[in-house]
C-alpha positions in Angstrom: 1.5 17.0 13.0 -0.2 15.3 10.2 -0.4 12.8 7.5 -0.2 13.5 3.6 -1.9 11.2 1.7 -1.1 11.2 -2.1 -3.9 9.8 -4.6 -3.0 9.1 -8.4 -6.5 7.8 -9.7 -10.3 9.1 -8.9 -11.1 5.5 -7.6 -8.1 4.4 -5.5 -8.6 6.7 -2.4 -7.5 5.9 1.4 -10.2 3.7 1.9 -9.8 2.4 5.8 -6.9 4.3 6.1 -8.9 7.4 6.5 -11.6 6.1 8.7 -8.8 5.2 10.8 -7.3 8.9 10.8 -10.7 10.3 11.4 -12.1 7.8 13.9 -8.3 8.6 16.2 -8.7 12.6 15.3 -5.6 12.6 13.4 -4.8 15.3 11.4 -4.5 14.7 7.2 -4.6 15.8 4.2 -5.2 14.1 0.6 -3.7 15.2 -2.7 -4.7 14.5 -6.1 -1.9 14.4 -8.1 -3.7 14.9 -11.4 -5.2 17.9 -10.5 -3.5 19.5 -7.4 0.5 19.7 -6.2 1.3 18.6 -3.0 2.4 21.3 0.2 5.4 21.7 1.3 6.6 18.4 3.2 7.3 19.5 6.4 4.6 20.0 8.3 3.8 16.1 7.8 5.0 13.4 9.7 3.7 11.0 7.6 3.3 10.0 3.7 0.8 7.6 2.5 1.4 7.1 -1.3 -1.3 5.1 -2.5 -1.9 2.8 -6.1 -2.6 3.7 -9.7 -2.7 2.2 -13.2 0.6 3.9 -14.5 3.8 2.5 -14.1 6.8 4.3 -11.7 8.6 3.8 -15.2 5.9 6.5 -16.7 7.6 9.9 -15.8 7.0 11.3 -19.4 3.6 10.3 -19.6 3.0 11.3 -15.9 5.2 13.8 -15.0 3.5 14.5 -11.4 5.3 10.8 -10.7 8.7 12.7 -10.5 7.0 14.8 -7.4 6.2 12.0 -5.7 9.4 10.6 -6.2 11.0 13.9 -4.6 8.6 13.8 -1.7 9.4 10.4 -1.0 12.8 10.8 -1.1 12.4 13.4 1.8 10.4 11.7 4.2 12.4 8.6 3.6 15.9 11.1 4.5 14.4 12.9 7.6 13.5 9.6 8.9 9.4 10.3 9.0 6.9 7.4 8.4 6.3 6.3 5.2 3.5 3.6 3.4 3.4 3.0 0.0 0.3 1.2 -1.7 0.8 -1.0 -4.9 2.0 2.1 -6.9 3.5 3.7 -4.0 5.2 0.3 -2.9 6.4 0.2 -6.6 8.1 4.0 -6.1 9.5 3.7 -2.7 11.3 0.8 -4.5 12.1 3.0 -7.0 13.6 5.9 -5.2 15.4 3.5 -3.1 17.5 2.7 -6.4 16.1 -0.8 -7.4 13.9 -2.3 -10.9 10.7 -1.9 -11.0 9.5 -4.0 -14.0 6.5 -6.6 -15.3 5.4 -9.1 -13.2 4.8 -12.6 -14.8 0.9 -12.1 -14.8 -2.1 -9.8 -13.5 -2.3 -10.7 -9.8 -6.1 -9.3 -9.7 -8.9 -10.1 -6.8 -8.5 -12.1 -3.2 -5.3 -14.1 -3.0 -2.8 -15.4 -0.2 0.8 -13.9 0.2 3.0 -15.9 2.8 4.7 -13.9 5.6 8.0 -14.5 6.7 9.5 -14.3 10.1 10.7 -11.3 9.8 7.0 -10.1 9.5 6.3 -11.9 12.4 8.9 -10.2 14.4 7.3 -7.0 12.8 5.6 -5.1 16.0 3.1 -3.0 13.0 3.4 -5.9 9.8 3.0 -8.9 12.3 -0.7 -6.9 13.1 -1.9 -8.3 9.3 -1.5 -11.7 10.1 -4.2 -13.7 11.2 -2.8 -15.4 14.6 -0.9 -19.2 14.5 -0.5 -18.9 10.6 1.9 -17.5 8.2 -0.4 -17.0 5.1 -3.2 -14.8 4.6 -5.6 -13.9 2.2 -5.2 -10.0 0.8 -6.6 -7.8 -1.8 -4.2 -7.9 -5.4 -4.5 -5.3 -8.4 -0.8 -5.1 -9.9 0.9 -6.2 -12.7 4.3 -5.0 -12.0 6.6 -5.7 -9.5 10.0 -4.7 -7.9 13.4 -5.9 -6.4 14.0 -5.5 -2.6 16.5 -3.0 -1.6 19.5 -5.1 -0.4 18.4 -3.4 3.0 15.5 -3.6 3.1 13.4 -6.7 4.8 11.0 -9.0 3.0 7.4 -9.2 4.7 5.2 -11.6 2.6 5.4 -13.2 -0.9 3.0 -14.7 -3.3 3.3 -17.9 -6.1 3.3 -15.0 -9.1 4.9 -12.3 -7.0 8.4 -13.3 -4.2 8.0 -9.2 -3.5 4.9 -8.7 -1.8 6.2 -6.5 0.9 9.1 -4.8 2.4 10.3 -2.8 5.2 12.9 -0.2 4.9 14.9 1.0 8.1 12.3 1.7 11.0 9.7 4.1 9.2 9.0 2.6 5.8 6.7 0.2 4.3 5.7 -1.0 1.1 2.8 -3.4 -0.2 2.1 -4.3 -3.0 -1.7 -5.4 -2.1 -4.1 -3.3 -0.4 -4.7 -3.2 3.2 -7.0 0.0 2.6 -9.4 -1.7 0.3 -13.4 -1.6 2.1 -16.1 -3.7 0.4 -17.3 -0.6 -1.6 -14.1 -0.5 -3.2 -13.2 -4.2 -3.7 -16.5 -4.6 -5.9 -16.3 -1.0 -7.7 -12.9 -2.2 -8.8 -13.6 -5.5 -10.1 -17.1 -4.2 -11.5 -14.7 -3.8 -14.7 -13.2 -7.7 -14.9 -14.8 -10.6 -15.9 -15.5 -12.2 -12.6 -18.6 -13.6 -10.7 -19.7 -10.6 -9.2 -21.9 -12.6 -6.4 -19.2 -14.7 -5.7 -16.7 -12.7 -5.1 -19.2 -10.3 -2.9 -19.8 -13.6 -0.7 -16.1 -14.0 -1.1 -15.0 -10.7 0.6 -18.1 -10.8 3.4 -16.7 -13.4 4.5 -13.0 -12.3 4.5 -13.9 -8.5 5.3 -14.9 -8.4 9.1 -11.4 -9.8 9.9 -9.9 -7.6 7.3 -10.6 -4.4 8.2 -9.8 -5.4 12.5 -6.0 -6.4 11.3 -5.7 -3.5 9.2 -6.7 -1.0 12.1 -4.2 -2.7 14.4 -1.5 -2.3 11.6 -2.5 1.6 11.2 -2.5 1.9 15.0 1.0 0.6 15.2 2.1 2.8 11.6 0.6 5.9 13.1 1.9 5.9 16.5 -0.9 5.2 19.5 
């Protein structure tokens, strides 16, 4: 089997999550949803959905959104595994019947989100945290944010945002940061903002190495070994 991986922008790509798939010899594919339409579902296991500028609330302006919805709706059903990235966190929200709406500010660059113990308890989520503490520092780009489905299971919050991260039955996740982020694309991304530039390059140096081990021990666990 294999793993669909659905892109809505030219910069927001799988990042780590594809080194991961090719360094393990795991079968994917990736999908541009402003230029291509996805294959037929079923001969993935798993749905990666990853971020974008436009809102879920968009459908008229981006119509390829209401695809996305339909093929997250079906994995969801059949019970496959399912990650959704900042926009994809925002859908999987969506399809699962709850707002998704305006944060009350930008959360943009390196900031903590506290885990709760239900993360913790989490055999792939608790993979994130950095051992003996129940914060960590993660890459933000969102503006919007959603409600939790009434069952689903908070992972992590943040001052701006309560709904960092969620889990749905035993095969869905949703983040609102990004896990998949590598250094290339943390200083691509900000390249646009008014930030210090060096700073935040010394900043994610120092963060990455750590990064990038938890977020192969989450994708190990996601995946399946």
């Amino acid at each position: 089997m294999s793993t669909l991986i659905i892109k809505n922008i030219g910069n927001e790509g799988p990042g780590t999550i594809e080194d991961y798939l090719k360094d393990n010899s795991k079968a994917y594919t990736i999908v541009y949803m402003k230029q291509e339409r996805p294959p037929k579902g079923d001969e993935f296991d798993s749905l990666v959905v990853l971020g974008g500028p436009m809102s879920v609330n968009e459908t008229d302006k981006y119509p390829f959104l209401i695809e996305e919805e339909e093929l997250l709706k079906d994995f969801i059903a059949k019970g496959k595994r399912v990650l959704g990235i900042c926009l994809g966190s925002q859908m999987i929200a969506k399809v699962l019947g709850e707002r998704v709406y305006k944060g009350i500010a930008p959360e943009i660059g390196w900031y903590d989100i506290d885990v709760t113990e239900a993360a913790k308890d989490d055999e792939a989520f608790s993979k994130l945290i950095v051992p003996g503490t129940s914060a960590l520092k993660v890459f933000h780009w969102h503006g919007e944010t959603f409600d939790i489905p009434t069952s689903g299971k908070r992972l992590a919050s943040s001052k701006l945002y309560p709904n960092q991260a969620f889990k749905y039955k035993d095969n869905v996740y949703a983040f609102q940061f990004h896990m998949e982020v590598n250094k290339q694309m943390v200083m691509e991304w900000m390249s646009t903002e008014s930030v210090d530039l060096e700073g935040l390059k010394k900043q994610t140096d120092e963060i990455y190495d750590s990064y990038l081990k938890r977020a192969m021990a989450f994708y190990n666990e996601f995946f399946g070994k």
